[in-house]
N, C-alpha and C positions, 0 to 999 in steps of 0.2 A: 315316399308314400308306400303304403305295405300295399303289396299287388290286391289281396284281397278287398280293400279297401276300393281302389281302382274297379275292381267289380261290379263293385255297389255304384259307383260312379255311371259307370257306362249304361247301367239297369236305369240310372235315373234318367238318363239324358236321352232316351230310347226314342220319347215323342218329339225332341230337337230334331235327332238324326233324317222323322221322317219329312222335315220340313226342307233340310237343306239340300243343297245339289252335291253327289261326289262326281260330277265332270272333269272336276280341275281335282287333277290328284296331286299331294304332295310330293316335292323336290324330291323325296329320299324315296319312293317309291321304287327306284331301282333298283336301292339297297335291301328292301324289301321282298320284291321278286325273287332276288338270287339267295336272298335266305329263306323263301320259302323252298324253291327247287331243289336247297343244300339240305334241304333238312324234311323234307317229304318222305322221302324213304326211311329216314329213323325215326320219323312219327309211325309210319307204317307199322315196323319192324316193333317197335315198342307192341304198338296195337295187339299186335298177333301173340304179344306174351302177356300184354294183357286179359285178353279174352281166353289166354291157357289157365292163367291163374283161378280166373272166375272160376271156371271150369272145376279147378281143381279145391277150390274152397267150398264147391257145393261138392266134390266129393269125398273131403274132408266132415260134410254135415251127414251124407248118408252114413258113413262107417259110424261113427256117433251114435245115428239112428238105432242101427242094425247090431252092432258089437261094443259100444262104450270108447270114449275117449282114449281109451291105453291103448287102443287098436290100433288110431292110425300111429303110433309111436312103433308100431312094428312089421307097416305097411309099405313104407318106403317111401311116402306120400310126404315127408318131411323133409326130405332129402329132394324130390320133384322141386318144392317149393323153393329149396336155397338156389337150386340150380335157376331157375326161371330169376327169381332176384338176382344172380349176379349175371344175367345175359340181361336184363332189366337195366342195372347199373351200367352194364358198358354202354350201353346206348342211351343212357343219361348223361354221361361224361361226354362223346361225340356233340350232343345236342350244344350244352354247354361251352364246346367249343367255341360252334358253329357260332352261336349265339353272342360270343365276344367278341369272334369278328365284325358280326355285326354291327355291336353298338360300336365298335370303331371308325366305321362310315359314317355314322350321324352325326350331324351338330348337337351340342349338347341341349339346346334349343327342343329337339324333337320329343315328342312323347315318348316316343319307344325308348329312348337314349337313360335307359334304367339301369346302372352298373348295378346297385345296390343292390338286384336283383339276382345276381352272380354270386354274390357274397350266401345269400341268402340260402340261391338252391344248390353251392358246394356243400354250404353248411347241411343241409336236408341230407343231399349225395354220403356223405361222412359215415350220416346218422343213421342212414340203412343199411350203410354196407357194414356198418359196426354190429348190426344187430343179425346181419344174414350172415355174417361167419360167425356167428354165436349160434346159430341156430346147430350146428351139428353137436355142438354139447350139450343140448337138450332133453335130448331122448335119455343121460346120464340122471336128470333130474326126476325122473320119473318112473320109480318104482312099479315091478309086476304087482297087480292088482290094486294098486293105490287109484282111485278113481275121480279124487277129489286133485289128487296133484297134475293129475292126467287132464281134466278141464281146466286148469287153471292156465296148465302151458299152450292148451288148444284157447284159450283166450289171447293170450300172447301169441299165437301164428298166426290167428286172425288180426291182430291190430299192426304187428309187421305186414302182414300181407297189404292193408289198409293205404300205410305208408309205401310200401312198393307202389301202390296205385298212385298216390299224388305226385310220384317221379314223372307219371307218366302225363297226369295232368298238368304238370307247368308247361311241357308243350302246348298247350292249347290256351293257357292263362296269356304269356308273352305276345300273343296276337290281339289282345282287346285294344292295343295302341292302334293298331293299322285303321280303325274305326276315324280314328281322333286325330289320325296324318291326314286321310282323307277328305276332312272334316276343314282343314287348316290350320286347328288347334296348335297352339303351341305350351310349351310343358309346363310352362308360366301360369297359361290359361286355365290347363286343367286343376293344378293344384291353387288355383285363387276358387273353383268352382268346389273344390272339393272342402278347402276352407268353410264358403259359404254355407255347404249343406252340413258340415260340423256344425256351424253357430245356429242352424235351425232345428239341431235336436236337442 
Protein backbone atom coordinates (compact mmCIF):
# COMPACT_ATOMS: atom_id res chain seq x y z
CA UNK A 1 0.00 0.00 0.00
CA UNK A 2 1.75 3.51 -1.12
CA UNK A 3 2.51 5.26 2.13
CA UNK A 4 0.72 8.14 0.76
CA UNK A 5 -2.32 6.45 0.45
CA UNK A 6 -1.92 5.17 4.38
CA UNK A 7 -2.26 8.89 4.91
CA UNK A 8 -5.47 9.32 3.70
CA UNK A 9 -6.24 6.42 5.68
CA UNK A 10 -5.21 7.61 9.14
CA UNK A 11 -7.17 11.26 8.13
CA UNK A 12 -10.18 9.12 7.87
CA UNK A 13 -10.13 7.10 10.80
CA UNK A 14 -9.33 10.34 13.05
CA UNK A 15 -12.97 10.09 14.67
CA UNK A 16 -12.31 6.05 15.35
CA UNK A 17 -9.00 6.95 17.18
CA UNK A 18 -11.14 9.37 19.45
CA UNK A 19 -13.44 6.71 20.56
CA UNK A 20 -10.89 4.11 21.41
CA UNK A 21 -8.71 3.48 24.34
CA UNK A 22 -4.58 3.51 23.70
CA UNK A 23 -4.01 1.79 27.35
CA UNK A 24 -3.05 -1.31 26.01
CA UNK A 25 -0.29 -0.67 23.63
CA UNK A 26 0.83 -2.95 21.15
CA UNK A 27 3.37 -6.01 21.62
CA UNK A 28 6.02 -4.29 19.28
CA UNK A 29 5.92 -1.12 21.17
CA UNK A 30 9.38 -1.78 22.28
CA UNK A 31 10.52 -2.14 18.90
CA UNK A 32 9.20 1.15 18.44
CA UNK A 33 10.68 2.98 21.47
CA UNK A 34 14.14 2.06 20.40
CA UNK A 35 13.66 3.18 16.96
CA UNK A 36 12.36 6.35 17.96
CA UNK A 37 15.49 6.95 20.46
CA UNK A 38 17.69 5.53 17.36
CA UNK A 39 16.53 7.92 15.08
CA UNK A 40 15.64 11.26 17.10
CA UNK A 41 18.68 12.78 16.63
CA UNK A 42 18.72 12.31 12.76
CA UNK A 43 15.27 13.52 12.65
CA UNK A 44 16.78 16.38 14.38
CA UNK A 45 19.95 16.84 12.46
CA UNK A 46 17.91 16.40 9.17
CA UNK A 47 15.57 19.30 10.60
CA UNK A 48 18.38 21.78 11.16
CA UNK A 49 19.28 21.32 7.18
CA UNK A 50 16.07 21.54 6.54
CA UNK A 51 15.26 24.94 7.94
CA UNK A 52 18.94 26.05 6.26
CA UNK A 53 17.70 25.19 2.99
CA UNK A 54 14.35 27.11 3.56
CA UNK A 55 16.41 29.68 4.49
CA UNK A 56 18.38 29.64 1.63
CA UNK A 57 15.61 29.25 -1.23
CA UNK A 58 14.09 32.50 0.16
CA UNK A 59 17.45 33.80 -0.43
CA UNK A 60 17.64 32.41 -3.72
CA UNK A 61 14.18 34.51 -4.44
CA UNK A 62 15.52 37.86 -3.09
CA UNK A 63 18.72 37.84 -5.53
CA UNK A 64 16.00 37.17 -8.29
CA UNK A 65 14.29 39.97 -6.80
CA UNK A 66 17.18 42.37 -6.64
CA UNK A 67 19.67 41.17 -9.52
CA UNK A 68 17.97 38.45 -12.00
CA UNK A 69 18.23 34.75 -12.04
CA UNK A 70 22.07 34.65 -13.51
CA UNK A 71 22.96 36.01 -10.15
CA UNK A 72 22.51 33.57 -8.07
CA UNK A 73 24.60 31.26 -10.70
CA UNK A 74 27.50 33.50 -9.50
CA UNK A 75 26.69 33.80 -5.96
CA UNK A 76 27.80 30.65 -4.66
CA UNK A 77 24.31 29.94 -3.43
CA UNK A 78 24.42 26.87 -5.83
CA UNK A 79 26.98 25.26 -4.44
CA UNK A 80 25.44 26.15 -0.40
CA UNK A 81 22.56 24.05 -1.82
CA UNK A 82 24.52 20.87 -3.06
CA UNK A 83 26.24 20.95 -0.09
CA UNK A 84 23.12 20.96 2.32
CA UNK A 85 21.55 17.99 -0.13
CA UNK A 86 24.54 15.78 0.28
CA UNK A 87 24.71 16.31 4.48
CA UNK A 88 20.71 15.77 3.63
CA UNK A 89 21.49 12.50 1.91
CA UNK A 90 23.77 11.19 4.63
CA UNK A 91 21.36 11.40 7.12
CA UNK A 92 18.77 9.89 4.93
CA UNK A 93 20.67 6.73 4.37
CA UNK A 94 21.37 6.48 8.52
CA UNK A 95 17.63 6.74 8.90
CA UNK A 96 17.06 3.96 6.38
CA UNK A 97 19.28 2.02 8.15
CA UNK A 98 17.80 2.38 11.34
CA UNK A 99 14.46 1.82 9.80
CA UNK A 100 15.43 -1.78 8.45
CA UNK A 101 16.36 -2.82 11.48
CA UNK A 102 13.38 -1.99 12.56
CA UNK A 103 11.12 -3.70 10.51
CA UNK A 104 13.22 -6.75 11.31
CA UNK A 105 11.71 -6.82 14.86
CA UNK A 106 8.16 -6.90 13.81
CA UNK A 107 5.95 -9.63 12.77
CA UNK A 108 4.94 -9.34 9.54
CA UNK A 109 1.48 -9.15 10.98
CA UNK A 110 2.32 -5.34 12.27
CA UNK A 111 1.28 -2.17 10.54
CA UNK A 112 4.65 -0.71 10.65
CA UNK A 113 6.04 -4.05 9.07
CA UNK A 114 6.30 -1.95 5.53
CA UNK A 115 9.46 -3.32 3.66
CA UNK A 116 8.16 -1.89 0.56
CA UNK A 117 8.64 1.09 1.98
CA UNK A 118 12.65 0.68 1.87
CA UNK A 119 12.41 -0.17 -1.75
CA UNK A 120 10.58 2.94 -2.32
CA UNK A 121 12.71 5.70 -0.31
CA UNK A 122 16.35 3.92 -1.55
CA UNK A 123 14.71 4.45 -4.79
CA UNK A 124 13.89 8.48 -3.90
CA UNK A 125 17.55 8.49 -1.97
CA UNK A 126 19.06 7.47 -5.68
CA UNK A 127 17.10 10.07 -7.28
CA UNK A 128 18.30 13.02 -5.37
CA UNK A 129 21.63 12.18 -4.89
CA UNK A 130 21.71 11.76 -8.82
CA UNK A 131 20.49 15.17 -9.26
CA UNK A 132 22.64 17.11 -6.33
CA UNK A 133 25.82 15.87 -8.04
CA UNK A 134 24.47 17.26 -11.16
CA UNK A 135 23.94 20.30 -9.75
CA UNK A 136 27.68 21.49 -10.09
CA UNK A 137 27.43 21.35 -13.76
CA UNK A 138 24.85 23.63 -13.99
CA UNK A 139 26.07 26.77 -13.59
CA UNK A 140 27.95 25.43 -17.36
CA UNK A 141 24.47 25.60 -18.59
CA UNK A 142 23.94 28.99 -18.22
CA UNK A 143 25.24 31.60 -20.19
CA UNK A 144 26.22 35.41 -18.93
CA UNK A 145 23.29 37.24 -19.68
CA UNK A 146 20.93 34.65 -20.80
CA UNK A 147 18.05 35.39 -18.39
CA UNK A 148 15.63 33.03 -19.68
CA UNK A 149 18.09 30.05 -19.21
CA UNK A 150 18.93 31.35 -16.01
CA UNK A 151 15.12 30.84 -14.70
CA UNK A 152 14.67 27.91 -16.10
CA UNK A 153 17.66 26.35 -14.01
CA UNK A 154 16.48 28.48 -10.87
CA UNK A 155 13.16 26.31 -11.63
CA UNK A 156 15.08 23.31 -11.38
CA UNK A 157 16.95 24.05 -7.98
CA UNK A 158 13.78 24.72 -6.64
CA UNK A 159 12.06 21.45 -7.53
CA UNK A 160 15.48 19.46 -6.42
CA UNK A 161 15.39 21.45 -3.36
CA UNK A 162 11.53 20.31 -3.11
CA UNK A 163 12.72 16.86 -3.28
CA UNK A 164 15.66 17.28 -0.90
CA UNK A 165 12.56 18.10 1.53
CA UNK A 166 10.50 14.96 1.11
CA UNK A 167 13.87 12.96 2.21
CA UNK A 168 13.24 14.60 4.94
CA UNK A 169 9.55 14.12 5.26
CA UNK A 170 9.42 10.24 5.10
CA UNK A 171 10.79 10.49 8.64
CA UNK A 172 7.82 11.64 9.86
CA UNK A 173 5.40 9.63 7.22
CA UNK A 174 6.97 5.94 8.66
CA UNK A 175 5.37 6.90 12.10
CA UNK A 176 1.51 7.13 10.96
CA UNK A 177 1.79 3.19 11.88
CA UNK A 178 2.48 3.83 15.61
CA UNK A 179 -1.36 5.25 15.51
CA UNK A 180 -2.63 1.79 14.34
CA UNK A 181 -0.14 -0.55 16.74
CA UNK A 182 -1.69 1.24 19.38
CA UNK A 183 -4.90 1.00 18.18
CA UNK A 184 -4.47 -2.99 17.86
CA UNK A 185 -4.89 -2.95 14.31
CA UNK A 186 -3.27 -5.47 12.53
CA UNK A 187 -2.00 -4.92 8.75
CA UNK A 188 -4.65 -7.33 7.64
CA UNK A 189 -6.99 -4.73 9.19
CA UNK A 190 -5.84 -1.81 7.87
CA UNK A 191 -5.58 -2.75 4.23
CA UNK A 192 -9.26 -4.47 4.25
CA UNK A 193 -10.16 -0.78 5.56
CA UNK A 194 -8.42 0.73 3.02
CA UNK A 195 -9.93 -1.60 0.42
CA UNK A 196 -13.36 -0.50 1.69
CA UNK A 197 -12.81 3.13 1.46
CA UNK A 198 -11.51 2.46 -2.45
CA UNK A 199 -14.90 0.89 -3.29
CA UNK A 200 -16.62 3.85 -1.83
CA UNK A 201 -15.24 6.30 -4.23
Amino acid sequence: MNIFKKASLLVAMTTAITTMSFAALASNQGAIDAFEAKTKPIAQDAKVLSDKQLVLMQEFNQLMASGGAATIFTSGKVQELQTLGEQTLVQAKLFVKEYEQFLAQLPETSTCYTPENVTEYNRLINEVETKNQSLSELNNTVAPGDEMAATMAVLNLQMHAGQVSSLVQMFQLVKMCYITEAMGYTKQDVERMQAEEDDEQ
